[in-house]
VMD Tcl script that builds the backbone (N, CA, C; Angstrom):
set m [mol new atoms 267]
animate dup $m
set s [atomselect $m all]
$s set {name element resname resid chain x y z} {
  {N N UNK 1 A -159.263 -162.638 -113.557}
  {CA C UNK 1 A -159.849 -161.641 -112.672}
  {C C UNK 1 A -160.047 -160.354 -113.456}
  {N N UNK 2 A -161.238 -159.649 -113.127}
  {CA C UNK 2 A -161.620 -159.066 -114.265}
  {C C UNK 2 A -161.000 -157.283 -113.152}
  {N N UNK 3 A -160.625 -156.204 -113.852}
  {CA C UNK 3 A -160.272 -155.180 -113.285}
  {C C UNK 3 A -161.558 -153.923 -113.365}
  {N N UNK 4 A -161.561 -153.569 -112.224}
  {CA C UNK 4 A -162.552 -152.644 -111.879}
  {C C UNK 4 A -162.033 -151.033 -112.555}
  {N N UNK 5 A -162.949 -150.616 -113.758}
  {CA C UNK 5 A -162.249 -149.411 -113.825}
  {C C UNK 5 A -163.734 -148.567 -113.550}
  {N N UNK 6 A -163.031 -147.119 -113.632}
  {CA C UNK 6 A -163.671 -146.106 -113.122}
  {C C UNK 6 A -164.956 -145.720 -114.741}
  {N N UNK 7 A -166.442 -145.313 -114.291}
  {CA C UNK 7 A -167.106 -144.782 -115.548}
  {C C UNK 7 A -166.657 -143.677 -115.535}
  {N N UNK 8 A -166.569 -143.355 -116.800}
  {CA C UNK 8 A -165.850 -142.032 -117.512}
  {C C UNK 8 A -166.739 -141.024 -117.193}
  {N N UNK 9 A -168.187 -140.875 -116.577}
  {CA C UNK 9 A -168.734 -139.646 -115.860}
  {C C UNK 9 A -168.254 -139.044 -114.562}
  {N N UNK 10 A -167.781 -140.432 -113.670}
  {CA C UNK 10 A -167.127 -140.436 -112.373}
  {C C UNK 10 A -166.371 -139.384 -112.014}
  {N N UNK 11 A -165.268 -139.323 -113.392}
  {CA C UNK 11 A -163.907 -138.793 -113.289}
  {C C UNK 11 A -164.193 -137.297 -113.303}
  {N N UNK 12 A -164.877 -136.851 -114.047}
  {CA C UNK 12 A -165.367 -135.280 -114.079}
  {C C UNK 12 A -165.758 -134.860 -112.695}
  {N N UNK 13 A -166.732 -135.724 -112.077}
  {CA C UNK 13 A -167.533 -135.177 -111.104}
  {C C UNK 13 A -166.283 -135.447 -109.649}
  {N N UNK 14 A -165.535 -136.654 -109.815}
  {CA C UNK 14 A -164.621 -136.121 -109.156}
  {C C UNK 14 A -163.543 -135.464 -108.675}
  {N N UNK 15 A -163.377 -134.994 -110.318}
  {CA C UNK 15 A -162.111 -133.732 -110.549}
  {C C UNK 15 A -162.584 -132.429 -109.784}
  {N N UNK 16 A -164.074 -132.104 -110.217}
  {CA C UNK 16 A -165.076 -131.040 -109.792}
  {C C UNK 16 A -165.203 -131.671 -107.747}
  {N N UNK 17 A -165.230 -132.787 -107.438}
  {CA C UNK 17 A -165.420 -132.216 -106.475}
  {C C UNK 17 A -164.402 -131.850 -105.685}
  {N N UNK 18 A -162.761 -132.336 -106.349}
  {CA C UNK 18 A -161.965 -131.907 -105.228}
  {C C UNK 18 A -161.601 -130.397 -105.409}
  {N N UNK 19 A -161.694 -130.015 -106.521}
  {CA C UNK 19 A -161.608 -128.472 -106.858}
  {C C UNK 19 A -162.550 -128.108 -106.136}
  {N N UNK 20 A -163.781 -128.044 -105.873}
  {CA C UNK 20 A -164.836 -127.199 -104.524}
  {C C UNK 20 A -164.402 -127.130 -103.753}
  {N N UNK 21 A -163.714 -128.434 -102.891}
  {CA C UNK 21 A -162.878 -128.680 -101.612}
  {C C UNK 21 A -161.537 -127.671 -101.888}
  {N N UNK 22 A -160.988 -127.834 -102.341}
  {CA C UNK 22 A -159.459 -126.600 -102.653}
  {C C UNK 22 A -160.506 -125.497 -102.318}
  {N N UNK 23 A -161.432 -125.263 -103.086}
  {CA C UNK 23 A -161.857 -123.511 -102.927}
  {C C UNK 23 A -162.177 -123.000 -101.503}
  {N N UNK 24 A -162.837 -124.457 -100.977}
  {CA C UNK 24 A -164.043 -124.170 -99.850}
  {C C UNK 24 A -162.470 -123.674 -98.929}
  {N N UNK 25 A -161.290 -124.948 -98.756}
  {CA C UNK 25 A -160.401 -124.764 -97.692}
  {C C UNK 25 A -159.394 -123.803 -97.852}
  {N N UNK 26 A -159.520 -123.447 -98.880}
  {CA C UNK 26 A -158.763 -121.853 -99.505}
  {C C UNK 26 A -159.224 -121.285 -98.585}
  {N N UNK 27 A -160.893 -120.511 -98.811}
  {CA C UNK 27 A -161.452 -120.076 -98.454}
  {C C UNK 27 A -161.353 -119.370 -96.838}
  {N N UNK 28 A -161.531 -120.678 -96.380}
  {CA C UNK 28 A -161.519 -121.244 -94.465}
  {C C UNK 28 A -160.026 -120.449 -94.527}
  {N N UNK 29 A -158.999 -120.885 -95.051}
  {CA C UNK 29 A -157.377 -120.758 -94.607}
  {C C UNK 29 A -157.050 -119.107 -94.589}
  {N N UNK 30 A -157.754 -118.465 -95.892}
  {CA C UNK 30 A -157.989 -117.390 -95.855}
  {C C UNK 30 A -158.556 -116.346 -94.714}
  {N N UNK 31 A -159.751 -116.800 -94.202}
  {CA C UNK 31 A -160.715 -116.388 -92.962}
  {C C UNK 31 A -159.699 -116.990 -91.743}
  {N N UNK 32 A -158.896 -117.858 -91.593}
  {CA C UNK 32 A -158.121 -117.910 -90.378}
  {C C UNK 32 A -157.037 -117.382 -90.194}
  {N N UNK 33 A -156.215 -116.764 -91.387}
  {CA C UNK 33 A -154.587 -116.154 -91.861}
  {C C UNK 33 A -155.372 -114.413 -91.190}
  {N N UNK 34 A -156.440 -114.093 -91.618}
  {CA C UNK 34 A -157.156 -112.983 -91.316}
  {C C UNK 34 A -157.162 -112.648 -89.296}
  {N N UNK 35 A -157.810 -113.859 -89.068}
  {CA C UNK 35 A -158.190 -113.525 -88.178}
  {C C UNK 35 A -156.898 -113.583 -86.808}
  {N N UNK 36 A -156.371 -114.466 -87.365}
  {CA C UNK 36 A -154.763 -114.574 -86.889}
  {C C UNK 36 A -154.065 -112.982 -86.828}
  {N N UNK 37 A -154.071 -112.504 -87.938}
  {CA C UNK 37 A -153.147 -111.196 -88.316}
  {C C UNK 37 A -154.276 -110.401 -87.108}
  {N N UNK 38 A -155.390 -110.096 -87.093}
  {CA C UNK 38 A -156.265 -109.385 -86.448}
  {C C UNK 38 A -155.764 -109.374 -84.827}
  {N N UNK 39 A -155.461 -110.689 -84.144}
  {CA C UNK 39 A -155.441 -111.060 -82.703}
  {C C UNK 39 A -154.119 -110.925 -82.915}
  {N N UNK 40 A -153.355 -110.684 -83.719}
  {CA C UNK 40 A -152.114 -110.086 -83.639}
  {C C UNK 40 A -152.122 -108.942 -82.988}
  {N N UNK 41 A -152.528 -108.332 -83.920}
  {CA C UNK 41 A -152.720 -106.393 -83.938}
  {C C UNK 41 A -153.380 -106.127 -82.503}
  {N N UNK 42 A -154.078 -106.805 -82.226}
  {CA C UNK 42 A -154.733 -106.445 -80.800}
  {C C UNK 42 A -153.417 -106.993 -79.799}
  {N N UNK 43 A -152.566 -107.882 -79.486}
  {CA C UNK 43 A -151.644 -108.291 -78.704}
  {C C UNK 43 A -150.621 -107.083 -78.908}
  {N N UNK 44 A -150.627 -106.495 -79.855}
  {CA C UNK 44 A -149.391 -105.457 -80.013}
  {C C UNK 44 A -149.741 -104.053 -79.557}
  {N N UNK 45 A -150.928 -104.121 -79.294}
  {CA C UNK 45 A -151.503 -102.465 -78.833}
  {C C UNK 45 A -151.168 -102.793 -77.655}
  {N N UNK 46 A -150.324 -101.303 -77.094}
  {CA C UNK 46 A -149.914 -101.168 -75.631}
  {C C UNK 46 A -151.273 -100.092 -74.473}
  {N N UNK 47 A -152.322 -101.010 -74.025}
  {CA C UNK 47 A -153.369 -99.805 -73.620}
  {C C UNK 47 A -152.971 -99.040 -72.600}
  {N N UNK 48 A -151.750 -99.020 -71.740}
  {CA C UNK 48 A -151.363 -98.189 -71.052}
  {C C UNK 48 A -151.325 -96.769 -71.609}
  {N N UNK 49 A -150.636 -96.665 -72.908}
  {CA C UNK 49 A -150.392 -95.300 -73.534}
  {C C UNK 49 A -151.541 -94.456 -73.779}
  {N N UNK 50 A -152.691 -94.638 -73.842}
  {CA C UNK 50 A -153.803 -93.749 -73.352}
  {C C UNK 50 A -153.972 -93.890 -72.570}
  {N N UNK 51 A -154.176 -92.527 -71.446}
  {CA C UNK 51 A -154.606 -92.299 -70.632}
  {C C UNK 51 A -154.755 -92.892 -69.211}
  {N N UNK 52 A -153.223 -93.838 -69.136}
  {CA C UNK 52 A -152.751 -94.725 -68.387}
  {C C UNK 52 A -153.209 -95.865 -68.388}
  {N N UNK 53 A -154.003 -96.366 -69.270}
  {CA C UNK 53 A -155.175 -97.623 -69.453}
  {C C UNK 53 A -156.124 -96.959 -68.394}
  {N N UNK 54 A -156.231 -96.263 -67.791}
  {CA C UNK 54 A -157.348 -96.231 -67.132}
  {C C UNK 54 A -157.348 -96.165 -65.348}
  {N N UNK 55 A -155.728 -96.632 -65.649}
  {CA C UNK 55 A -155.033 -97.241 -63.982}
  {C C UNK 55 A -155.081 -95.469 -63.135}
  {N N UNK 56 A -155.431 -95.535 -61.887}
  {CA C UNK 56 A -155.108 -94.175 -61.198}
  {C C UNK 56 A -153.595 -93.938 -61.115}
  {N N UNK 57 A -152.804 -94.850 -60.490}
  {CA C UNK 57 A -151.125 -95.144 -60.702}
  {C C UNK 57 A -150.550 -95.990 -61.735}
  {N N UNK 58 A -150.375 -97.190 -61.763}
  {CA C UNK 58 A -149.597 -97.812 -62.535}
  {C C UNK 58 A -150.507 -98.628 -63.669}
  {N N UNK 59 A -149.896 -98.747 -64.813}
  {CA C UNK 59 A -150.447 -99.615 -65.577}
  {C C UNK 59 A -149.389 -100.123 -66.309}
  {N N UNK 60 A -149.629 -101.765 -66.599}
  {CA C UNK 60 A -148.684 -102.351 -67.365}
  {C C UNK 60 A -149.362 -103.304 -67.799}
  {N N UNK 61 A -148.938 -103.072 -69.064}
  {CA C UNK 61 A -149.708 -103.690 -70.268}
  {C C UNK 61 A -148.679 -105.071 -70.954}
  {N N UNK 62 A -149.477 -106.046 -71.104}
  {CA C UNK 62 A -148.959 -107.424 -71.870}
  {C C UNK 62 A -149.882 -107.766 -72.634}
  {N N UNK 63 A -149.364 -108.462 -73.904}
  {CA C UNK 63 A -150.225 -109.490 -74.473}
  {C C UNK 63 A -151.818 -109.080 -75.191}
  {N N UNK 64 A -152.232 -107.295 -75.025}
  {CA C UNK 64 A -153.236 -107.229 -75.798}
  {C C UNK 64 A -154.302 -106.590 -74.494}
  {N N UNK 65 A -153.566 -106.701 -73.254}
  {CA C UNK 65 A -154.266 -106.543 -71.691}
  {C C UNK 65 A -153.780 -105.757 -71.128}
  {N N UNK 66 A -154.384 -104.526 -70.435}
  {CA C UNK 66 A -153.494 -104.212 -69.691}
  {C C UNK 66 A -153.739 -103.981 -67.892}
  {N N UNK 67 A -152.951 -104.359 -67.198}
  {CA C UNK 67 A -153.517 -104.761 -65.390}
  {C C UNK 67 A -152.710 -103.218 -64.768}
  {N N UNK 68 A -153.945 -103.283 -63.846}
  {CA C UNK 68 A -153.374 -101.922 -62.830}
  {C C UNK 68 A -153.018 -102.111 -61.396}
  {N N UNK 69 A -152.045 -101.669 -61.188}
  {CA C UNK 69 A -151.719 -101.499 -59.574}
  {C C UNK 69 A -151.255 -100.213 -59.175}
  {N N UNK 70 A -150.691 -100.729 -57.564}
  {CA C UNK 70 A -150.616 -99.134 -57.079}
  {C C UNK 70 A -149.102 -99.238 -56.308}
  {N N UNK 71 A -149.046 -98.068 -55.981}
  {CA C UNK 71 A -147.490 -97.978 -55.038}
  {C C UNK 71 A -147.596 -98.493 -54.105}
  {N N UNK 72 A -146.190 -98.728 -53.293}
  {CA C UNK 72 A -146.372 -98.686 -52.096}
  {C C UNK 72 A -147.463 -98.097 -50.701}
  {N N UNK 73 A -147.556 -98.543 -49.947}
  {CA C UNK 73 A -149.091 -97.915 -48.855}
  {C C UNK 73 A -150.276 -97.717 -49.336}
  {N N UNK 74 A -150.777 -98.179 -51.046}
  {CA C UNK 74 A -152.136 -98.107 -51.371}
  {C C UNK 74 A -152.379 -99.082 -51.535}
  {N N UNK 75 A -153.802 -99.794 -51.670}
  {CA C UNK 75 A -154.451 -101.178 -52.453}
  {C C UNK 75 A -155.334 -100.915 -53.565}
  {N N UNK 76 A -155.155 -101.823 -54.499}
  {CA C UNK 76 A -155.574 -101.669 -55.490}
  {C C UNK 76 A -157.712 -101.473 -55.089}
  {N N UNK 77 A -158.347 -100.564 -55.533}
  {CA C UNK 77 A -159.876 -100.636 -55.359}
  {C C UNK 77 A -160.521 -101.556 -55.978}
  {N N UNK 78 A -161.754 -101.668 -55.871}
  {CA C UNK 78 A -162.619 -103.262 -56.302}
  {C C UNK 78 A -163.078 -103.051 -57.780}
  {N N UNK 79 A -162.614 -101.721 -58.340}
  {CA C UNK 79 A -162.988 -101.475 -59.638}
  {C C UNK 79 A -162.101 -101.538 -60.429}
  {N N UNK 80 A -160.448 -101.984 -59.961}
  {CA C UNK 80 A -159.491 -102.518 -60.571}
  {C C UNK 80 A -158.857 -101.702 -60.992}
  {N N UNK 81 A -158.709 -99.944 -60.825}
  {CA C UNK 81 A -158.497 -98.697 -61.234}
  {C C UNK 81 A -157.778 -98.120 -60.483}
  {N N UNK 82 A -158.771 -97.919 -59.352}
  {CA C UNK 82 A -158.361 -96.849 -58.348}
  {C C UNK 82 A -157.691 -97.223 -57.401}
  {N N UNK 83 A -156.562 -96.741 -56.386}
  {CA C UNK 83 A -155.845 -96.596 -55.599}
  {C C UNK 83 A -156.226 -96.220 -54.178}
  {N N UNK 84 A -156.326 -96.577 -53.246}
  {CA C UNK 84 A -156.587 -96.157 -51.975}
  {C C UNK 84 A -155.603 -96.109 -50.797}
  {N N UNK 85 A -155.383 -95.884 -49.962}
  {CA C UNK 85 A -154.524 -94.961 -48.840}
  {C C UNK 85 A -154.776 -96.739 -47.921}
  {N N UNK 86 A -153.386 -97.157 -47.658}
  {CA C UNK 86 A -153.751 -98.352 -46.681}
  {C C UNK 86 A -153.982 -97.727 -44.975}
  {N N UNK 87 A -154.909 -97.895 -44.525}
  {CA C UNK 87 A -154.703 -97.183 -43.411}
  {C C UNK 87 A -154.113 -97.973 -42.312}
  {N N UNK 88 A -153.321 -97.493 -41.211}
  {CA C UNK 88 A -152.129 -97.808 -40.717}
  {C C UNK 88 A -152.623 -97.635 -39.160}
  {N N UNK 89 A -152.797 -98.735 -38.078}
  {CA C UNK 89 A -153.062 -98.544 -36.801}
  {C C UNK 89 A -152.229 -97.732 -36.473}
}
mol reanalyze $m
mol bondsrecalc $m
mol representation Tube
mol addrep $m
């Protein structure tokens, strides 16, 4: 039985192509370690601390978001901000 070997041009072109592949997925791993650290930095900003996020009363901030409500006897308004007076028969 006769053994199948590789032509000696083969071996170059496939040394070369797995080195492209290392670069290309370097590359990619690089652009995702990035974008990772990025959606970090945004989860760690607290937007309450300006200017209350925006909330008329309360704001509390998680995760990169921050949601508004109100005290007791108000409801939250349809613009997700403002506070209104519950009115009381």
């Amino acid at each position: 039985m006769e053994k199948k070997r590789f032509s000696k041009d083969l071996v170059p072109r496939l040394i070369i192509s797995i080195i492209i592949m290392c670069l290309v997925l370097g590359t990619i791993m690089t652009y995702v370690i990035k974008v990772r650290r990025a959606i970090d930095a945004v989860e760690d900003v607290d937007h309450c601390v300006d200017r209350n996020g925006g909330c008329e009363q309360i704001c509390t901030s998680y995760e990169g978001f921050s949601n508004c409500s109100c005290l007791p006897g108000y409801k939250l308004g349809s613009d997700r901000k403002s506070c209104y007076t519950i009115k009381t028969a």
